[in-house]
C-alpha positions as CSV (number, residue, x, y, z in Angstrom):
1,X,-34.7,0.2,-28.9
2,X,-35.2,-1.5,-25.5
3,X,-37.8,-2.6,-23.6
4,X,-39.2,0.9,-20.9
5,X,-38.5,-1.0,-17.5
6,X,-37.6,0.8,-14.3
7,X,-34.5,0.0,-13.0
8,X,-33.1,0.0,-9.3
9,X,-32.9,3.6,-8.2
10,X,-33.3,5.6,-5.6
11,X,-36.8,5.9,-5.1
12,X,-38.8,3.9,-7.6
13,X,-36.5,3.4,-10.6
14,X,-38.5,5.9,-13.1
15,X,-35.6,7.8,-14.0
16,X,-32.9,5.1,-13.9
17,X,-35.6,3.3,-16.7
18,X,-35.5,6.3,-18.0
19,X,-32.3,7.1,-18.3
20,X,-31.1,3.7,-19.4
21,X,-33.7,4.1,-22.4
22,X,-31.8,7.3,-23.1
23,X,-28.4,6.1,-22.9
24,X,-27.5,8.6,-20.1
25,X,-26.2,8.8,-16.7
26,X,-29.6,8.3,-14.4
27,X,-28.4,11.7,-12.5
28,X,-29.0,13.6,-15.6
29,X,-32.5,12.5,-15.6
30,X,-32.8,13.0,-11.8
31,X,-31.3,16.2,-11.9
32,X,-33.7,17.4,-14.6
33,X,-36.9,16.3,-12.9
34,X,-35.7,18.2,-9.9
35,X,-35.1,21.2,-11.9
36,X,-38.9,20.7,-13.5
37,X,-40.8,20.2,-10.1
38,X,-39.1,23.7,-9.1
39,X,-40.7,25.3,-12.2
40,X,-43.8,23.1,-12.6
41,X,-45.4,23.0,-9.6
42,X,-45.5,19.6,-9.2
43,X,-46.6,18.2,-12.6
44,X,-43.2,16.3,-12.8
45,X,-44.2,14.3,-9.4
46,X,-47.5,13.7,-10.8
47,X,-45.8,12.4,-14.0
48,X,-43.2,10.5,-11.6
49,X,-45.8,8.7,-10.1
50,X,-47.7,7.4,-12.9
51,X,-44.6,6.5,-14.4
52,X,-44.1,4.5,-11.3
53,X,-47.7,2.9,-11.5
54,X,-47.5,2.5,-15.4
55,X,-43.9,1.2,-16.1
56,X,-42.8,-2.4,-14.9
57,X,-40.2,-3.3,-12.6
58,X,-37.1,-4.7,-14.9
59,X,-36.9,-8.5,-14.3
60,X,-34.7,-9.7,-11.3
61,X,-35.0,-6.8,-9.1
62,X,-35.8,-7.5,-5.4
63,X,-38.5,-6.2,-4.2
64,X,-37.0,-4.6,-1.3
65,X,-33.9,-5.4,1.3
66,X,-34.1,-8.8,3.3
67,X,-34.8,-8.5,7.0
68,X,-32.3,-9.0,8.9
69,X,-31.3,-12.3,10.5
70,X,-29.7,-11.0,13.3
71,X,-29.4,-7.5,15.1
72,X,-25.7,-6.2,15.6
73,X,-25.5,-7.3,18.8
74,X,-26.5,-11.0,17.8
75,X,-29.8,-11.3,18.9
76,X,-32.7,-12.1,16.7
77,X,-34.3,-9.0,15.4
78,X,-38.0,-8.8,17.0
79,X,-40.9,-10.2,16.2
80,X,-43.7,-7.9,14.1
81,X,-47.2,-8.1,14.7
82,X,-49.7,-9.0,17.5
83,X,-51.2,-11.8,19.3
84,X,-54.4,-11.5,21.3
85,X,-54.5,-14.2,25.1
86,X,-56.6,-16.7,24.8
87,X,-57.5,-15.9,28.6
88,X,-58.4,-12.7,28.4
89,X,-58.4,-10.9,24.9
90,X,-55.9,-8.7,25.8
91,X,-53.7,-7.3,22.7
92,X,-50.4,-8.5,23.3
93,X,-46.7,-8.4,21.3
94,X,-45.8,-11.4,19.3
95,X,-42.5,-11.1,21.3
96,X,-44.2,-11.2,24.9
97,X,-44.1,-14.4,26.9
98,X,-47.4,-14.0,28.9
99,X,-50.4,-11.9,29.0
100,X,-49.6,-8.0,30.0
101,X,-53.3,-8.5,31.4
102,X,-53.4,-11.5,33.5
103,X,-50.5,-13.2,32.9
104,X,-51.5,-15.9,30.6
105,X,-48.4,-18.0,29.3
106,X,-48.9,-16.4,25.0
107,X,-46.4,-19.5,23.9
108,X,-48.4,-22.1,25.5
C-alpha cells in the first residue's frame, strides 16, 4: 500500500490522495464527499480540512501557478505591494513614478 499524499486536485488534493490510495477515479471520491456534506451538515468539510492540514503534499507538486511574465497585451503585469515617499510618507503603489502627495520622484 502507498504512501497517503494529496495529489493535484481541484481544491487541495484530499480526495485525489484519496482516491489514488483507493485505486478509483478522484470524482468518485469528490462526488461522495459532496453527497455527505448534504447529509452531514458539514462534518465532511470539517474532515476535508484536516485532511488538508494533516496529509502532505505528494513530492513535485507546485505550489501554485507562476505569475505571469507578461499580460496579453505584452506589457509587464503590475507590480504588487507598496512603497511609502521618502518626502513625505505618503503610501504610494510600487508601480507609481512620483509621490501622489507632493510629487516626489518614488524611483529616485
Amino acid at each position: 500500500m502507498s504512501k497517503l499524499e494529496r495529489q493535484d486536485g481541484i481544491l487541495a488534493g484530499v480526495c485525489g490522495g484519496l482516491a489514488k490510495q483507493m485505486n478509483i477515479d478522484p470524482w468518485i471520491v469528490r462526488i461522495g464527499v459532496i453527497v455527505a456534506t448534504f447529509f452531514s451538515v458539514g462534518v465532511p468539510v470539517l474532515l476535508y480540512i484536516v485532511g488538508a492540514v494533516a496529509i502532505p503534499k505528494a513530492p513535485g507538486l507546485p505550489a501554485g501557478p507562476p505569475p505571469p511574465s507578461k499580460l496579453a497585451d505584452g506589457s509587464p503585469p503590475p507590480a504588487v505591494g507598496t512603497v511609502f515617499c521618502g518626502n513625505c510618507g505618503t503610501k504610494n503603489s510600487v508601480s507609481d513614478r512620483f509621490c501622489k502627495n507632493c510629487g516626489h520622484d518614488l524611483q529616485a
